[in-house]
MIDOSE-1310 file (N, C-alpha, C; in nm, 2 decimals, decimal comma, always signed):
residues 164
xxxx	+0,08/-0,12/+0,00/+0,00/+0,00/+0,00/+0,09/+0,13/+0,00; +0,19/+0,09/+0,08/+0,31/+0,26/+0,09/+0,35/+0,27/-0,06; +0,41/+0,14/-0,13/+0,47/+0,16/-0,18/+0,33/+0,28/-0,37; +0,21/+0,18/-0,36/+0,13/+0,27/-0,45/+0,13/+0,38/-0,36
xxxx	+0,11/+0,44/-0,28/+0,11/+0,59/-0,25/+0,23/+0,65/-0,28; +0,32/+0,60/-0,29/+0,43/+0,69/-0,34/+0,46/+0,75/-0,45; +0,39/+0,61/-0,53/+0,40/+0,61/-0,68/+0,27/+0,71/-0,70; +0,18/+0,71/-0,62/+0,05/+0,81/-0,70/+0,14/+0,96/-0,67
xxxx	+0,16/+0,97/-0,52/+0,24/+1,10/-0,49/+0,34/+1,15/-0,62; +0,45/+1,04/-0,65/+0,49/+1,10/-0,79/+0,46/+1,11/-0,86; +0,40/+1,06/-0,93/+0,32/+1,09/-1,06/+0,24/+1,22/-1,01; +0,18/+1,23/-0,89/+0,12/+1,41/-0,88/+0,25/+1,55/-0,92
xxxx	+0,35/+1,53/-0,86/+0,44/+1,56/-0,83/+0,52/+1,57/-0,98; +0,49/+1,50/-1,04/+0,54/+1,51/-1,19/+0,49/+1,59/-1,28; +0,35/+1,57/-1,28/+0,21/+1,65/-1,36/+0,18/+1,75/-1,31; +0,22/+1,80/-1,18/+0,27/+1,94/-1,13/+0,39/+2,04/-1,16
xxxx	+0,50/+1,96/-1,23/+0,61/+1,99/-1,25/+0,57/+2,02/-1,39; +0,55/+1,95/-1,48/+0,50/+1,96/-1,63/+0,45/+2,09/-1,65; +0,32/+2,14/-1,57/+0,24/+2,30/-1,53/+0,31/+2,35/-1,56; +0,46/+2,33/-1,44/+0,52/+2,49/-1,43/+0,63/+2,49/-1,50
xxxx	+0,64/+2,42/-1,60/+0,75/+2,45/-1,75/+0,74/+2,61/-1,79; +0,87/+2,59/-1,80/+0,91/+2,75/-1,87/+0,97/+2,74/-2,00; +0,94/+2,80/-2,11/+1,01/+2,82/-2,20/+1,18/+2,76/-2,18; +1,25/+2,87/-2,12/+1,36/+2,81/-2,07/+1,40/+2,72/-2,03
xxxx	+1,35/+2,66/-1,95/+1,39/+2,49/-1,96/+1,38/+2,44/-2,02; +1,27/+2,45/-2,13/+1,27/+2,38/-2,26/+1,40/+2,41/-2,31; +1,42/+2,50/-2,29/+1,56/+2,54/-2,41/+1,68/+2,49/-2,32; +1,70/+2,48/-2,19/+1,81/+2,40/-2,14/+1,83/+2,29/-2,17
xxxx	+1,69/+2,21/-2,20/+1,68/+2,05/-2,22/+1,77/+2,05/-2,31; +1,70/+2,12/-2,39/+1,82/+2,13/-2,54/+1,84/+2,24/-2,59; +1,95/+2,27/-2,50/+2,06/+2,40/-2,48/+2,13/+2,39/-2,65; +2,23/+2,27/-2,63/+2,32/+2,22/-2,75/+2,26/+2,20/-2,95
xxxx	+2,12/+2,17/-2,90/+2,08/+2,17/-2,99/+2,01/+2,32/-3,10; +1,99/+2,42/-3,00/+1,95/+2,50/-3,01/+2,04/+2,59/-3,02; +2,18/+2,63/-2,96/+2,26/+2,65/-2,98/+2,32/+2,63/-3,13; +2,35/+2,49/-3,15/+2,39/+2,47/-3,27/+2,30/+2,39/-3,32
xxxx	+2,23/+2,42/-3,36/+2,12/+2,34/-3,48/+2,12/+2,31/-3,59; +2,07/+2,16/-3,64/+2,10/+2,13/-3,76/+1,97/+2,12/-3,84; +1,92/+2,12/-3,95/+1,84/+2,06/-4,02/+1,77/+1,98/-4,01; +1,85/+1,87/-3,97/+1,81/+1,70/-3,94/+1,77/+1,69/-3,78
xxxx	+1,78/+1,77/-3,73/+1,76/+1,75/-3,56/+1,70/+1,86/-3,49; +1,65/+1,96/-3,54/+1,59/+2,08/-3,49/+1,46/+2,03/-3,44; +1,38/+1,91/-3,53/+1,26/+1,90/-3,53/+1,23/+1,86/-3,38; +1,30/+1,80/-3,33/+1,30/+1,80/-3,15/+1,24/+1,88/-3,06
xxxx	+1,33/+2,01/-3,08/+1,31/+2,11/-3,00/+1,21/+2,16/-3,04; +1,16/+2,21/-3,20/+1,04/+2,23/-3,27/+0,91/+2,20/-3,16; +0,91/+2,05/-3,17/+0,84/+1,98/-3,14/+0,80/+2,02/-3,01; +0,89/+1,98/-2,94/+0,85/+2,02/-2,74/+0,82/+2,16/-2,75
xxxx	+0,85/+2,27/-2,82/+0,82/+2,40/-2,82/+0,64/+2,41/-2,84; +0,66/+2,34/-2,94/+0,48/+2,37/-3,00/+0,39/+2,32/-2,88; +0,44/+2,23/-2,87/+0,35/+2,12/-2,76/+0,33/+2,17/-2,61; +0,44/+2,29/-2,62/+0,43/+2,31/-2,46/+0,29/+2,42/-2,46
xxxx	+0,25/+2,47/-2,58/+0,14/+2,57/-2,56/+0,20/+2,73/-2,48; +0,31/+2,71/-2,43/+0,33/+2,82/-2,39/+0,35/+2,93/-2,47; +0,27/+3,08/-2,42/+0,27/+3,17/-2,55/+0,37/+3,24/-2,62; +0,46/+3,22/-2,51/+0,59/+3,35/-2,56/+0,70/+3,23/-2,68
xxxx	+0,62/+3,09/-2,70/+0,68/+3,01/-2,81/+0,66/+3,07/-2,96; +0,58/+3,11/-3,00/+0,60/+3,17/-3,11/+0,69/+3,31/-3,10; +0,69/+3,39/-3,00/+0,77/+3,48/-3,05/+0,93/+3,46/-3,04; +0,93/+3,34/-2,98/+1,10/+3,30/-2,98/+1,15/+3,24/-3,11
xxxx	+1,03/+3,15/-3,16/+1,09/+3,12/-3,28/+1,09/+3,24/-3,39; +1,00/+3,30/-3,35/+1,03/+3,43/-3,47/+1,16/+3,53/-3,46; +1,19/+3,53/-3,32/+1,35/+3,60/-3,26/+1,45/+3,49/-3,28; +1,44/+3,36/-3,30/+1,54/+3,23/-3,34/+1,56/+3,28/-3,47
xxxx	+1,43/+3,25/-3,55/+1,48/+3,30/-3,71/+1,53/+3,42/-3,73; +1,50/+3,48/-3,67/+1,57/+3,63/-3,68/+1,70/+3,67/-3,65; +1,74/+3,56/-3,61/+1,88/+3,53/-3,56/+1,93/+3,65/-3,42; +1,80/+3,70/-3,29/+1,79/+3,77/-3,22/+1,79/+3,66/-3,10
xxxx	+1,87/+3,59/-3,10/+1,87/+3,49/-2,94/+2,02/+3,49/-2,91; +2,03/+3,47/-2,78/+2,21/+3,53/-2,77/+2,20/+3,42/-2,64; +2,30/+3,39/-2,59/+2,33/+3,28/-2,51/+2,45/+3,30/-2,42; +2,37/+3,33/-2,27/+2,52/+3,37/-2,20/+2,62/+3,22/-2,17
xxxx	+2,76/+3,29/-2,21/+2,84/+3,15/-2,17/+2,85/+3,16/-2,05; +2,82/+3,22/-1,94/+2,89/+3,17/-1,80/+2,74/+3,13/-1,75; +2,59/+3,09/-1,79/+2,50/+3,05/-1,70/+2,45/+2,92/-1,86; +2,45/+3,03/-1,96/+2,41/+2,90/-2,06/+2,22/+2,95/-2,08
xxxx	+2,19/+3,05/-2,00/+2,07/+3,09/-2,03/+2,05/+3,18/-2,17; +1,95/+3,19/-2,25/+1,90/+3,21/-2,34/+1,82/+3,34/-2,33; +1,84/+3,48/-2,40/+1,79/+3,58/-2,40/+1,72/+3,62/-2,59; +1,65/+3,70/-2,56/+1,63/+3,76/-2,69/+1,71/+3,91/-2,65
xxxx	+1,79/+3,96/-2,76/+1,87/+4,01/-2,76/+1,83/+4,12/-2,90; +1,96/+4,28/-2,86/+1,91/+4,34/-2,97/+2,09/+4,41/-2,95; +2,19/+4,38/-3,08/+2,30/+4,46/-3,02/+2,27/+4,59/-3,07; +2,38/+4,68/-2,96/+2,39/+4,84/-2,95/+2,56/+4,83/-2,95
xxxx	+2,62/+4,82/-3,04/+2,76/+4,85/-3,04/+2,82/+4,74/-2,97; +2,87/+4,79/-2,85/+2,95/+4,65/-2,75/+2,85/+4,62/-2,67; +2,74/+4,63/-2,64/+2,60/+4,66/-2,55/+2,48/+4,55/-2,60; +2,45/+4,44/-2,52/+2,33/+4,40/-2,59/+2,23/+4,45/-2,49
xxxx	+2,08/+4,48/-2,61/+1,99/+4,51/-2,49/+1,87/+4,39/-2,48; +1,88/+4,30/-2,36/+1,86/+4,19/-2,34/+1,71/+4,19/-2,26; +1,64/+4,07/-2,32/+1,49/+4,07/-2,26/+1,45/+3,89/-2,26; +1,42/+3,87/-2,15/+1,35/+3,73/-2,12/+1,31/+3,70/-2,15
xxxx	+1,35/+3,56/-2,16/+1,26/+3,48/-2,26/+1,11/+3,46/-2,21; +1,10/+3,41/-2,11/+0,99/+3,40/-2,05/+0,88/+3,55/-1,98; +0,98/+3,58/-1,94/+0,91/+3,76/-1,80/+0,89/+3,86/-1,96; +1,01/+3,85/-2,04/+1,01/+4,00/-2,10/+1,12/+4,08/-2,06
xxxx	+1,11/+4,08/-1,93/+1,23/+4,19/-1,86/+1,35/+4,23/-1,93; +1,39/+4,37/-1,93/+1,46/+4,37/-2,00/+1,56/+4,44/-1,91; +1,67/+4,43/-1,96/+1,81/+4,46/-1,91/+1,92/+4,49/-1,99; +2,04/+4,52/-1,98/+2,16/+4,53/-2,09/+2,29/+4,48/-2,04
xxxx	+2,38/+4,47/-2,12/+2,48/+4,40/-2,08/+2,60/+4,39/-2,19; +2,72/+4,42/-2,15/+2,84/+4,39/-2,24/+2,79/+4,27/-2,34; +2,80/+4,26/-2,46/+2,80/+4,17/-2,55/+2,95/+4,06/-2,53; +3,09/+4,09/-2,50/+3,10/+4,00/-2,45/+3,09/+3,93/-2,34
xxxx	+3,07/+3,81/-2,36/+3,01/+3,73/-2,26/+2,91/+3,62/-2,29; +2,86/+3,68/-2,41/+2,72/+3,65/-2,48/+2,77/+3,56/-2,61; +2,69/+3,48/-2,64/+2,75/+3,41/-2,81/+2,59/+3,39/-2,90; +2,58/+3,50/-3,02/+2,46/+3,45/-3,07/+2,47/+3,37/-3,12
xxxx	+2,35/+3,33/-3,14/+2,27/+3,23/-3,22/+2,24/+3,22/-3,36; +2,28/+3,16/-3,47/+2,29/+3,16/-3,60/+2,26/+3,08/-3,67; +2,13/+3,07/-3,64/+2,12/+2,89/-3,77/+2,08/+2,96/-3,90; +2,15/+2,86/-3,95/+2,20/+2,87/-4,11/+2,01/+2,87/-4,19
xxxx	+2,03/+2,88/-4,33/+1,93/+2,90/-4,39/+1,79/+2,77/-4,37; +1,86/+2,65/-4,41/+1,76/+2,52/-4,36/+1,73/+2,49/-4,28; +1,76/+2,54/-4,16/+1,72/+2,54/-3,99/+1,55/+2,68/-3,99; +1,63/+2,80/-4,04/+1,51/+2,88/-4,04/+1,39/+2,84/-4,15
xxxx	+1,45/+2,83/-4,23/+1,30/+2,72/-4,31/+1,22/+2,62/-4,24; +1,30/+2,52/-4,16/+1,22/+2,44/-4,04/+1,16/+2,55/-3,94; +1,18/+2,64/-3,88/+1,13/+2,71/-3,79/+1,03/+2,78/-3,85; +1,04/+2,85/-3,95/+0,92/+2,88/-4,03/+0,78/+2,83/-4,03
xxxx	+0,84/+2,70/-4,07/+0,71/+2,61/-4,07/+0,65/+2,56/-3,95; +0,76/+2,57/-3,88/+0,66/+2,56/-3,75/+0,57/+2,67/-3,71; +0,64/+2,78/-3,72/+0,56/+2,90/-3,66/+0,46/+2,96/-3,77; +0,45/+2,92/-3,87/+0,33/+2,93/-3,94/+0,19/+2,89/-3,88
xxxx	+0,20/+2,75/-3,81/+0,08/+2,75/-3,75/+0,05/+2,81/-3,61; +0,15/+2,90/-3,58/+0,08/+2,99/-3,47/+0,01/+3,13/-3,54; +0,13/+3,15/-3,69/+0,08/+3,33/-3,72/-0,08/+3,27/-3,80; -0,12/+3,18/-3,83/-0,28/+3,15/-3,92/-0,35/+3,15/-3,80
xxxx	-0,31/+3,15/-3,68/-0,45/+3,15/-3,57/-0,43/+3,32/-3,53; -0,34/+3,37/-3,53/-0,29/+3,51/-3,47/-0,45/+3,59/-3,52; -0,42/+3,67/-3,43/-0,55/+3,77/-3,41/-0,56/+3,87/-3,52; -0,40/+3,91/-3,57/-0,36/+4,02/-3,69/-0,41/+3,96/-3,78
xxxx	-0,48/+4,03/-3,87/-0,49/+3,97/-4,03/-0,40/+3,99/-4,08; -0,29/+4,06/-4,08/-0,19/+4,07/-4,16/-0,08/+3,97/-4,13; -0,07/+3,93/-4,02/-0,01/+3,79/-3,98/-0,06/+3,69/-4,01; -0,19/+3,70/-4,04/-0,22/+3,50/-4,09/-0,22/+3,53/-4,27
xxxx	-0,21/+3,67/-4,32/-0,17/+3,63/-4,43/-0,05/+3,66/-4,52; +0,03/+3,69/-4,41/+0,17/+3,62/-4,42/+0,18/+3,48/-4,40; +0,15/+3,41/-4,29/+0,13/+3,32/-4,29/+0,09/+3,26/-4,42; -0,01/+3,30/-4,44/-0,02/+3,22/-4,62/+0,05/+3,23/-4,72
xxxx	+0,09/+3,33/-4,73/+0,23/+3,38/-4,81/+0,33/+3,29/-4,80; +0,34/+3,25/-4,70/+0,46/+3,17/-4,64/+0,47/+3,03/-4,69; +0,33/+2,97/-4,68/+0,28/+2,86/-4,74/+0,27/+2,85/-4,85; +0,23/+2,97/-4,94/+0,24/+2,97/-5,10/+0,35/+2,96/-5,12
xxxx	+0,46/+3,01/-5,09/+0,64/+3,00/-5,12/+0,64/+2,87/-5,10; +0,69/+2,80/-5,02/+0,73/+2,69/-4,96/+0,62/+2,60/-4,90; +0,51/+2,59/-5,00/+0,43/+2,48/-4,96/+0,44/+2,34/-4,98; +0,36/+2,29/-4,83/+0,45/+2,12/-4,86/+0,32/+2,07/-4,73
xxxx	+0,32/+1,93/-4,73/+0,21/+1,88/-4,68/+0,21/+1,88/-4,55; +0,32/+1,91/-4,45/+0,33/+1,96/-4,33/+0,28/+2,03/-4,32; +0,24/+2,15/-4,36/+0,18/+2,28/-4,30/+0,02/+2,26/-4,41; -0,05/+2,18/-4,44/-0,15/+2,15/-4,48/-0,28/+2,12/-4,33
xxxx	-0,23/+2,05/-4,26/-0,31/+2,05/-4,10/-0,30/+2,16/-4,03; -0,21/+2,23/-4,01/-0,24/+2,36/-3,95/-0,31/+2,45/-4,03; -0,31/+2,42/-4,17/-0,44/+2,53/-4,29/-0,56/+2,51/-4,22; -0,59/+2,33/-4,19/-0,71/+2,32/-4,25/-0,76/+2,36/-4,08
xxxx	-0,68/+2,35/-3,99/-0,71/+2,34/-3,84/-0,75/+2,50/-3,86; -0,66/+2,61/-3,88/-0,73/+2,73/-3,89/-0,81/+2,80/-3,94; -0,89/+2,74/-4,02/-1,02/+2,75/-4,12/-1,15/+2,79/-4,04; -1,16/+2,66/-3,94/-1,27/+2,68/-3,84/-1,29/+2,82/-3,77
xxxx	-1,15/+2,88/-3,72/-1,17/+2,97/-3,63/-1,17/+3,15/-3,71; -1,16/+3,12/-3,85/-1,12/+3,25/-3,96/-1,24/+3,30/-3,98; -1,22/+3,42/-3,95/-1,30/+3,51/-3,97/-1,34/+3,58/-4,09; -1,23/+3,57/-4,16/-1,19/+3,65/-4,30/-1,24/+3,61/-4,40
């Protein structure tokens, strides 16, 4: 009997911990991958991003492709970043908060052109739900360039809720 209450206790204790995911942890999990990403392996982190539902995931991938993510080497935490000369002006991934800071210290983030193509596609199916009309038809723009049967389910998923 102790031993199933322990096991129910963790499993509570788990599915409590899941809640209080942050962005950032997501991106510690996979610091290395995100860091240096490849084509063939991005879809990972893709993946856990979308899934976590958290909101501020679309606008990281839009700051990932933008190549606006900067990465401190002495904690290994992950900012959205804007440089100012030797100066980055630095804001959370998660809060927003912003702050500044010597650039070095910091190592951006640079995925090459086939990595932002994957990020693309993923974040397409947040800008076709987005509240802007001008964002979900970019979003389709986006789709008309580079359309492919991945981003066919998030079309047809955003149909229902279009106003337009």
């Amino acid at each position: 009997m102790l031993r199933v209450l322990i096991g129910l206790l963790w499993i509570l204790t788990s599915v409590g911990a899941a809640h209080a995911q942050t962005l950032q942890s997501i991106l510690q999990i996979h610091a290395e991958e995100v860091a240096k990403p490849s084509r063939n392996s991005v879809g990972i982190v893709l993946d856990e991003l979308v899934a976590s539902g958290l909101p501020q995931a679309p606008v990281f991938l839009e700051q990932w492709s933008e190549r606006n993510i900067w990465q401190d080497d002495a904690s290994g935490t992950f900012f959205i970043a804007i440089e100012d000369g030797e100066t980055l002006a630095l804001q959370d991934i998660d809060t927003g908060a912003e702050t500044s800071a010597p650039a070095d210290g910091y190592t951006q983030i640079r995925p090459n052109g086939g990595v932002r193509r994957v990020i693309g596609t993923a974040l397409v199916q947040f800008q076709l739900s987005d509240p802007d009309p001008a964002r979900r038809l970019s979003a389709l723009d986006s789709i008309a360039r580079r359309g492919g049967a991945d981003q066919l389910a998030p079309l047809i998923a955003s149909l229902d809720g279009e106003p337009d």
